[in-house]
Backbone bond lengths (Angstrom), bond angles and torsions (degrees), N, CA, C in turn:
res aa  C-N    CA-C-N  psi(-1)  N-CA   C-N-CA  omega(-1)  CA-C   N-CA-C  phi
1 X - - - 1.453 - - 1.520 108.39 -
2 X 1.211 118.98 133.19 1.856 107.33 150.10 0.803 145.76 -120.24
3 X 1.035 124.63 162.39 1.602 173.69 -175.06 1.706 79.16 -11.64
4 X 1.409 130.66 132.35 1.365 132.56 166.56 1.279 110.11 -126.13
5 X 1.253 114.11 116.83 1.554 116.02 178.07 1.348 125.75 -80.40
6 X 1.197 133.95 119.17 1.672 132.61 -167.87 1.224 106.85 -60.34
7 X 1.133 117.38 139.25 1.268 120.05 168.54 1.417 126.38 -165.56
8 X 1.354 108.61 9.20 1.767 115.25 135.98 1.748 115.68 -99.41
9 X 1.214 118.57 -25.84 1.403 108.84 -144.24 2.106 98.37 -86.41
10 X 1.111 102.02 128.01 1.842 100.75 148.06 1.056 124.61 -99.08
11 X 1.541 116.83 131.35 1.134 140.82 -178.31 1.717 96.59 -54.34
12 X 1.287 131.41 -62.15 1.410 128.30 -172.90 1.808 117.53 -33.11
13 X 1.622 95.50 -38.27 1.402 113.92 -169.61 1.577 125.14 -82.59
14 X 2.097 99.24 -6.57 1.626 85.24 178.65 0.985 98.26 -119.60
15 X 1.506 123.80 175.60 1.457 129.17 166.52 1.405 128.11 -83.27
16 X 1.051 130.62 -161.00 2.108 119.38 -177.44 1.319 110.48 -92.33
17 X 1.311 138.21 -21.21 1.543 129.11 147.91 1.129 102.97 -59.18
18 X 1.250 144.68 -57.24 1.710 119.99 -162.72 1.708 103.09 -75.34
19 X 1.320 100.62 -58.03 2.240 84.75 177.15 1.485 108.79 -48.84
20 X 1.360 143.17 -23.38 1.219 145.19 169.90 1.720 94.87 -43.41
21 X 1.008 97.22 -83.19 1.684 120.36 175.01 1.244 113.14 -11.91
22 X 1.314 89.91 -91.96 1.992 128.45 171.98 1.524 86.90 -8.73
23 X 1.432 100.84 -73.00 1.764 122.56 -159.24 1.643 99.08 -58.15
24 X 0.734 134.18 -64.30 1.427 128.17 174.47 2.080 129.20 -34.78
25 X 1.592 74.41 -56.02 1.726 84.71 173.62 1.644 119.81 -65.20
26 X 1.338 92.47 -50.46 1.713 101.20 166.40 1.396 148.06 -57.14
27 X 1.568 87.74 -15.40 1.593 105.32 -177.70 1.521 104.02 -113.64
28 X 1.216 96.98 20.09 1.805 97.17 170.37 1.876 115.66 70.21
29 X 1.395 116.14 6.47 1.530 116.85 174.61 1.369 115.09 -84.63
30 X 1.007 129.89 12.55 1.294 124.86 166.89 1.396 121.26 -94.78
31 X 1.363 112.22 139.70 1.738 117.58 -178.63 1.440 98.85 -78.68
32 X 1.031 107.66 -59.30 1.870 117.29 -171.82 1.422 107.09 -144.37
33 X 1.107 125.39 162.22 2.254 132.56 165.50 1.421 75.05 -54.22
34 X 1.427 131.64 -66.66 1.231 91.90 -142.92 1.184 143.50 -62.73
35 X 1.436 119.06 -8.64 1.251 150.94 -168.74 1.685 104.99 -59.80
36 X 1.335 101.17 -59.54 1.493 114.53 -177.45 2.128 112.81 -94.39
37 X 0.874 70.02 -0.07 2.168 80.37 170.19 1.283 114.91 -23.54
38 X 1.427 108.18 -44.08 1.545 111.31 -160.94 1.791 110.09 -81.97
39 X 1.478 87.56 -6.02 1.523 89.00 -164.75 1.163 109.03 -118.52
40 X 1.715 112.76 17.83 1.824 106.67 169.11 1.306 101.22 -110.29
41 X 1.277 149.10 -8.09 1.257 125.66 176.09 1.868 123.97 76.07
42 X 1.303 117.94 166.96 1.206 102.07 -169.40 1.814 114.51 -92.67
43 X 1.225 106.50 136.41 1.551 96.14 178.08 1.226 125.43 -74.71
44 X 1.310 130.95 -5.70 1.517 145.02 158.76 1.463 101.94 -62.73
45 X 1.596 129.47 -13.35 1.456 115.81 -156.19 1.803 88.26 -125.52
46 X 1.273 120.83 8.96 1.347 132.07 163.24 1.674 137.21 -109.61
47 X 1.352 116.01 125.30 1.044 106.23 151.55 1.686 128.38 -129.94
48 X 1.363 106.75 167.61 1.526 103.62 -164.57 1.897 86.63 -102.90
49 X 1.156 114.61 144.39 1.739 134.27 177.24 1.420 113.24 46.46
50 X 1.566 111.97 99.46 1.371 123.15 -172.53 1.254 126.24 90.07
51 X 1.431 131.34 -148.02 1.243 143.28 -177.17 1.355 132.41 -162.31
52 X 1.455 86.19 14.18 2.005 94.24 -172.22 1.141 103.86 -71.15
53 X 1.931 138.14 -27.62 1.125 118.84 149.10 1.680 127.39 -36.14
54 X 1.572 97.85 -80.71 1.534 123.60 -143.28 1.031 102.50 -62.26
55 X 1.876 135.42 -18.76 1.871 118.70 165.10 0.980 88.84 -85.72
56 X 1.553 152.35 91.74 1.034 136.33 137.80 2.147 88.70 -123.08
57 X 1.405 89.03 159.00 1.765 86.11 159.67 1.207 138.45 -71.87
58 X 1.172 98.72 -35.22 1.775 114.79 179.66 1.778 98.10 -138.22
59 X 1.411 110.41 129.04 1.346 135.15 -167.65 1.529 94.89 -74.44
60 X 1.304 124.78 139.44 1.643 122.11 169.20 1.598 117.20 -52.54
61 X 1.422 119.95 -39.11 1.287 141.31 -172.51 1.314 92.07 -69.22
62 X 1.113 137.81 -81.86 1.469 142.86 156.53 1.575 131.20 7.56
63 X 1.755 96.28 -58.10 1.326 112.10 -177.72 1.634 89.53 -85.30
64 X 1.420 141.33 -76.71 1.237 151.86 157.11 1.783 93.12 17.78
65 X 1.388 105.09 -78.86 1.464 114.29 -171.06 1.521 118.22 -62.90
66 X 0.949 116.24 -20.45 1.594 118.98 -169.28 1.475 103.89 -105.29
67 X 1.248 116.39 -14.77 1.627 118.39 169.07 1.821 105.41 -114.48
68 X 0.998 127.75 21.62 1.471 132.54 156.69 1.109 99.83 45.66
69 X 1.865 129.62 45.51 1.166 130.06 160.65 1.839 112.43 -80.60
70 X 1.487 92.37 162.46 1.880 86.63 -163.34 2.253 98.13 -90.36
71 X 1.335 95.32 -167.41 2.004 96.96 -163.59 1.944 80.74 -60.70
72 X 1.349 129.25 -77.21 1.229 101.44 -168.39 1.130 156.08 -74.77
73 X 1.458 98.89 7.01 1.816 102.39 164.82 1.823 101.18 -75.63
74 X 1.626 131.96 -49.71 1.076 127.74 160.07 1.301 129.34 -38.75
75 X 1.332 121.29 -49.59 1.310 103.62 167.25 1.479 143.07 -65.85
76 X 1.531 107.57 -12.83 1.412 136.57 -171.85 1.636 90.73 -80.13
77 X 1.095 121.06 -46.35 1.114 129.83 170.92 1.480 127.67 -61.60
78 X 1.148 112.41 -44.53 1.535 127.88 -173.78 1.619 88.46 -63.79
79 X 1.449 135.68 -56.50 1.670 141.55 -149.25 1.177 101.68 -68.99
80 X 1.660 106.60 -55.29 1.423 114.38 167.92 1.950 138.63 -41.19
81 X 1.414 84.01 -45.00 1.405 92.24 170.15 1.297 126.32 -77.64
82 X 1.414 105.51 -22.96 1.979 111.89 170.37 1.350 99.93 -100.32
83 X 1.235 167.00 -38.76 1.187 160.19 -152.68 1.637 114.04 -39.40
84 X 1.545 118.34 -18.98 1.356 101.89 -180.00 1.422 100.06 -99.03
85 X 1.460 128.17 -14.22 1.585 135.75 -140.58 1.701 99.51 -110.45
86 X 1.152 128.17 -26.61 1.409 122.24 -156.62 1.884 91.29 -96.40
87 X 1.051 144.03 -23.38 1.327 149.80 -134.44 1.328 129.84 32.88
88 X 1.850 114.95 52.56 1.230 140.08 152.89 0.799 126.36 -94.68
89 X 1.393 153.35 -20.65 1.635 165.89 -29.05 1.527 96.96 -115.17
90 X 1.826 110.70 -61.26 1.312 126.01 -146.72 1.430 84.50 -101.92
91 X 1.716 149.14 -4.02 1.374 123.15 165.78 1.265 111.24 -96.91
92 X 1.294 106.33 -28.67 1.762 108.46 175.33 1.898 106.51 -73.20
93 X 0.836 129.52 -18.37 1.573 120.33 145.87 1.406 114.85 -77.67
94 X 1.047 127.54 -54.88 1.157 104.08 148.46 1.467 152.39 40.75
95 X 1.694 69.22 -105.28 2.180 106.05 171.94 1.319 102.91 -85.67
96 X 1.418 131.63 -17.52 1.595 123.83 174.43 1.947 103.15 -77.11
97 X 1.199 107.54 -31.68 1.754 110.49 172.32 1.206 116.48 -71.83
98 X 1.587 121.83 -36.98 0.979 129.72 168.57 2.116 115.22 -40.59
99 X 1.353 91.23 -58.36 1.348 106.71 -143.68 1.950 90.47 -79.94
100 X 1.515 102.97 -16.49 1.363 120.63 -171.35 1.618 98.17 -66.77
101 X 1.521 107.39 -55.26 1.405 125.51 -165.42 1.595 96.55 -61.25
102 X 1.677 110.52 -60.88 1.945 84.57 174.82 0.677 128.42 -55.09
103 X 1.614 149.37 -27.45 1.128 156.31 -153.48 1.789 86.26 -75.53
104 X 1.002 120.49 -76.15 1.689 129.35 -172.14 1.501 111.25 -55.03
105 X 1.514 123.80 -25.47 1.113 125.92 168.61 1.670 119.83 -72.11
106 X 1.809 103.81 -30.05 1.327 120.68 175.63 1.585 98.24 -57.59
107 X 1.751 112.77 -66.82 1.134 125.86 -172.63 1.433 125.11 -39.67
108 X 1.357 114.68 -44.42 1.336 117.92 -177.50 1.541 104.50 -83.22
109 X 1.509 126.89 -24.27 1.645 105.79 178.11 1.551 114.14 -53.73
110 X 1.797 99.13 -48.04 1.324 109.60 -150.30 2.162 90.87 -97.13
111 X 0.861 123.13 38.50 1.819 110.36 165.36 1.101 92.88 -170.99
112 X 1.603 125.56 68.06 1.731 127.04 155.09 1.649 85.96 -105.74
């Protein structure tokens, strides 16, 4: 196997089962995922920096995926649903108007 260099993950952001992990996969000791399966847990039941996801009931990404909405109806969604929690309030609405306005700008090119 090799050697995988990190290059999303911060160390600040996981806990000691996942650098357990991390450390394993990265350093080339793994035969296969499947080997270590039992010990990653579900990624629906994670998030990386904070929690304005993970108390929620149903994850935006989640709902996003299970209703086969496209990146900007999800993201319009994603801003919306954290906007009181992240302490951005008024840019993360914002970026949900933003993403609202292409959507309608999309709409009107393509159905005049």
């Amino acid at each position: 196997m090799n050697k995988v260099e990190p290059t999303f993950i911060n160390p600040q952001y996981i806990n000691e089962d996942e650098m357990r992990i991390w450390n394993i996969f990265s350093q080339g000791e793994a035969n296969t995922p499947d080997e270590h399966e039992p010990f990653l847990g579900s990624a629906k039941a994670t998030q990386v920096g904070g929690d304005h996801y993970s108390k929620l009931k149903i994850q935006p990404m989640e709902y996003s995926m299970a209703n086969e909405l496209n990146a900007l109806q999800h993201t319009a969604i994603k801003y919306v649903t954290r906007y009181q929690d992240k302490g951005t309030p008024l840019q993360d609405l914002a970026k949900a108007k933003h993403c609202i306005d292409m959507m309608i700008e999309d709409w009107m090119e393509n159905h005049e």
